[in-house]
C-alpha beads as a LAMMPS data file, in Angstrom:
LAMMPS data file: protein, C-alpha beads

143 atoms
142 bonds

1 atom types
1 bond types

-500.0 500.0 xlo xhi
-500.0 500.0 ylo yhi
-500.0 500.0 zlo zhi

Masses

1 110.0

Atoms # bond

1 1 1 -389.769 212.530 332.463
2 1 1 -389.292 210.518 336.069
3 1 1 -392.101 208.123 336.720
4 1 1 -393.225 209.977 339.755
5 1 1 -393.336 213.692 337.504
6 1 1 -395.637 211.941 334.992
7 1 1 -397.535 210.600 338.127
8 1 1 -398.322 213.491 339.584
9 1 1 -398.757 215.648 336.222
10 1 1 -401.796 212.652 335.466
11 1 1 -403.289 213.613 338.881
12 1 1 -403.121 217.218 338.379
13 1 1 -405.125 216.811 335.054
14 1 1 -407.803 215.168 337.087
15 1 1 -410.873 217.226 337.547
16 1 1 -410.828 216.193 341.385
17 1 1 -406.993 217.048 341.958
18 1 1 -406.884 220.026 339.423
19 1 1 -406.829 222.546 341.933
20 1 1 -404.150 221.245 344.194
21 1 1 -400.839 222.524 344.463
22 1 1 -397.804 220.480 343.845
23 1 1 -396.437 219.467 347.808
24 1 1 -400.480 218.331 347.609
25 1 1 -400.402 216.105 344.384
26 1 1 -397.031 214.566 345.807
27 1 1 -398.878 213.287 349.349
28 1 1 -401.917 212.191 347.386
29 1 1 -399.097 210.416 345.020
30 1 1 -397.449 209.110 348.147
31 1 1 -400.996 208.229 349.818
32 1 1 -402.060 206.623 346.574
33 1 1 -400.744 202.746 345.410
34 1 1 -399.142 201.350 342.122
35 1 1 -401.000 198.197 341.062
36 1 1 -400.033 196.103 337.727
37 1 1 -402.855 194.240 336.204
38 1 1 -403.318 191.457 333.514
39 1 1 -405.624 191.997 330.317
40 1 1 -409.256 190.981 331.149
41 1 1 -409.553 191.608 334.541
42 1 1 -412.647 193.416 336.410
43 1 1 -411.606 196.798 337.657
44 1 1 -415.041 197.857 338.935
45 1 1 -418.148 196.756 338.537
46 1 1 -421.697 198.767 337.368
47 1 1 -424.197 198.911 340.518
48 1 1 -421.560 197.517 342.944
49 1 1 -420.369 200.063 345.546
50 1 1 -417.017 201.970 344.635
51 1 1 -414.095 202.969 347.346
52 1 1 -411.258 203.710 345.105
53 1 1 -409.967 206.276 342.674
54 1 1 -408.153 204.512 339.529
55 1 1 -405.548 206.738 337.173
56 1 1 -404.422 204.792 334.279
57 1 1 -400.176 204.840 333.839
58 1 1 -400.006 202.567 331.353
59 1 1 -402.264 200.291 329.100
60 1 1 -406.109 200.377 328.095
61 1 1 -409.189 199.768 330.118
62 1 1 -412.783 199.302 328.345
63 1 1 -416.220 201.345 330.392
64 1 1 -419.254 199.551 329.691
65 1 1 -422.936 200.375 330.852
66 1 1 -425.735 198.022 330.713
67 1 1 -423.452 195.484 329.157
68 1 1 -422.690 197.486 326.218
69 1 1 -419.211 199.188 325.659
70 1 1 -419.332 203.138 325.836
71 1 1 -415.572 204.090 325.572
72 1 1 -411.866 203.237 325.812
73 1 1 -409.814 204.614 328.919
74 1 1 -406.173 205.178 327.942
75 1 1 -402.741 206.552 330.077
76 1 1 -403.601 209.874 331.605
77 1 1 -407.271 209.095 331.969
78 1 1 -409.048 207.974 335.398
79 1 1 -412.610 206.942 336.648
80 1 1 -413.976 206.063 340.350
81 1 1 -413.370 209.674 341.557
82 1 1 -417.025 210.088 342.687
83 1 1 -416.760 207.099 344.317
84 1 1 -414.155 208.449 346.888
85 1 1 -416.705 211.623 347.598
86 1 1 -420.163 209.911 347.619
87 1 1 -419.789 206.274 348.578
88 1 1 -422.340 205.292 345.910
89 1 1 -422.680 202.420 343.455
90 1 1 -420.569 202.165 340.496
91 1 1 -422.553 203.953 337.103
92 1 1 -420.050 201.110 334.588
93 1 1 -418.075 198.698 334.705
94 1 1 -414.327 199.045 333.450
95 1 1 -412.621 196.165 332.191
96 1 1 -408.681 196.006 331.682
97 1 1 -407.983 195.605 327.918
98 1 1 -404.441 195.504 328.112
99 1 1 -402.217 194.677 330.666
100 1 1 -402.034 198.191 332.867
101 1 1 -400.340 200.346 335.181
102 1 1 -402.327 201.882 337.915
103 1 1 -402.821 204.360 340.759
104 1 1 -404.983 203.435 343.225
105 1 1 -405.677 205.848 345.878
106 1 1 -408.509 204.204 348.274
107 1 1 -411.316 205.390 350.267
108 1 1 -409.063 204.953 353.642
109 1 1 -406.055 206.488 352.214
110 1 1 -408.251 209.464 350.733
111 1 1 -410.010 209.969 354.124
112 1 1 -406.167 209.964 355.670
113 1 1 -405.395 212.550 353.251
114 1 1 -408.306 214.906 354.278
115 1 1 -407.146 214.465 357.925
116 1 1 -403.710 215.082 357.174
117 1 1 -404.669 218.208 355.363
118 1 1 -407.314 220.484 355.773
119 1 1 -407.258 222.372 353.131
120 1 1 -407.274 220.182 350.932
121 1 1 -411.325 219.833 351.593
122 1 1 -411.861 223.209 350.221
123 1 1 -409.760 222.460 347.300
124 1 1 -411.612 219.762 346.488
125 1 1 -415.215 221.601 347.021
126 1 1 -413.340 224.499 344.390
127 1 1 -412.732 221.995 341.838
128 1 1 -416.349 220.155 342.243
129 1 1 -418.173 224.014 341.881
130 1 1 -416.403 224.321 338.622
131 1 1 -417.465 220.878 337.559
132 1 1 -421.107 221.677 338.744
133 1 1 -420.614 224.804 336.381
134 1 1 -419.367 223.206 333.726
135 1 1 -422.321 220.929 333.539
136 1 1 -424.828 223.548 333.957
137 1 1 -423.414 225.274 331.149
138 1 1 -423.433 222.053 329.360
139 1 1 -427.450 221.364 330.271
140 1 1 -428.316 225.227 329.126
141 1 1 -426.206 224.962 325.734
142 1 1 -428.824 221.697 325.231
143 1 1 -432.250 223.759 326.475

Bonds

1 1 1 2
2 1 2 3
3 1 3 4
4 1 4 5
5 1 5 6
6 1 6 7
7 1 7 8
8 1 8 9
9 1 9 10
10 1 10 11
11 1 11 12
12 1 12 13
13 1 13 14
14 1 14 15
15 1 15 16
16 1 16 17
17 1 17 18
18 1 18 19
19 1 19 20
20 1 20 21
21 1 21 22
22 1 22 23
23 1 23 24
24 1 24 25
25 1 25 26
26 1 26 27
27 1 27 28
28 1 28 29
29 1 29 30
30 1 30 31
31 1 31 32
32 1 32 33
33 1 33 34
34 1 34 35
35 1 35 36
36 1 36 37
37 1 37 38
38 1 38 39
39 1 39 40
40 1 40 41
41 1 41 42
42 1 42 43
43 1 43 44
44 1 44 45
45 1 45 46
46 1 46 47
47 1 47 48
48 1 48 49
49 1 49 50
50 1 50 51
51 1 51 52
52 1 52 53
53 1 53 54
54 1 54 55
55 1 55 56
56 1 56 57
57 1 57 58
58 1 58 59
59 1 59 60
60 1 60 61
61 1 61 62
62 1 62 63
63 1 63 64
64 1 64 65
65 1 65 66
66 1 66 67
67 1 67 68
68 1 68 69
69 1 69 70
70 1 70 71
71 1 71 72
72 1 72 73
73 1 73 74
74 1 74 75
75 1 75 76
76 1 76 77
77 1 77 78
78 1 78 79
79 1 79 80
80 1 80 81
81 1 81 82
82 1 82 83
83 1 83 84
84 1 84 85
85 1 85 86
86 1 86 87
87 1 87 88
88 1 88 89
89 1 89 90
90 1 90 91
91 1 91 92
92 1 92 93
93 1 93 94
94 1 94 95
95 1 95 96
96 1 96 97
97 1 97 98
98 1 98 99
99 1 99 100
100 1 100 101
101 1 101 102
102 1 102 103
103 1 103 104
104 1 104 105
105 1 105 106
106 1 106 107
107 1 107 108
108 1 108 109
109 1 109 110
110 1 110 111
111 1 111 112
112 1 112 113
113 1 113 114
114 1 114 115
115 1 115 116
116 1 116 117
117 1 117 118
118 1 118 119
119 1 119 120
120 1 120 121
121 1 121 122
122 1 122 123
123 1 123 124
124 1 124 125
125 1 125 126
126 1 126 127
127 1 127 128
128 1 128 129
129 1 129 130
130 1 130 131
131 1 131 132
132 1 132 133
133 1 133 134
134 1 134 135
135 1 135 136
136 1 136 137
137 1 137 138
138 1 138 139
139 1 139 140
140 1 140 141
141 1 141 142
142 1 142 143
């Protein structure tokens, strides 16, 4: 499979970019930039405030909170998506493990992409209802 194919099949899987069709995952592809990192080096840090959206290509990236590791990211996987919708602080920090591949799609190029097209905005609200739901049915599975 072509680097750009596996590209956009990784956004597609994302939560935020599941509804979108495939002309859409190839302009936020397009929008977005490839970035090659070295092992131990700070992605993004917990409480510090977030404008990109990282999807993992290659290698493996560690998410701690409060200092202490919670999981492994590998290829496929992502993290900072809320960060491109709310603005807020970071909730971990994610280290690079491995030397890595990324897509970086930040909070300018995101905004240009919700200029460029429209729809895209409801798209995005579609695939953040069904998260909502998801969650809710989560929470009520727990009660």
């Amino acid at each position: 499979m072509a680097r750009k194919d596996v590209k956009l099949e990784h956004l597609g899987r994302t939560w935020l970019f599941s509804t979108c069709s495939k002309k859409e995952l190839g302009l936020i592809g397009r929008a977005s930039d490839e970035v090659a990192v070295d092992s131990g080096r700070l992605l993004c840090e917990e409480g510090k405030p977030g404008l990109e959206f990282f999807l993992i290509l290659e290698g493996r990236a560690a998410v701690s909170r409060a200092g202490r590791k919670v999981t492994t990211l590998r290829p496929g996987q992502y993290f900072g998506e809320l960060s491109l919708l709310s603005r807020k602080p970071r909730n971990a920090t994610v280290t690079s493990e491995t030397p890595m591949e990324l897509l970086v799609l930040d909070q300018r190029q995101f905004d240009g992409l919700m200029d460029q097209v429209p729809t895209l905005a409801h798209k995005l609200l579609m695939a953040m209802a069904e998260r909502l739901r998801e969650a809710d049915s989560k929470t009520l599975a727990l009660n």
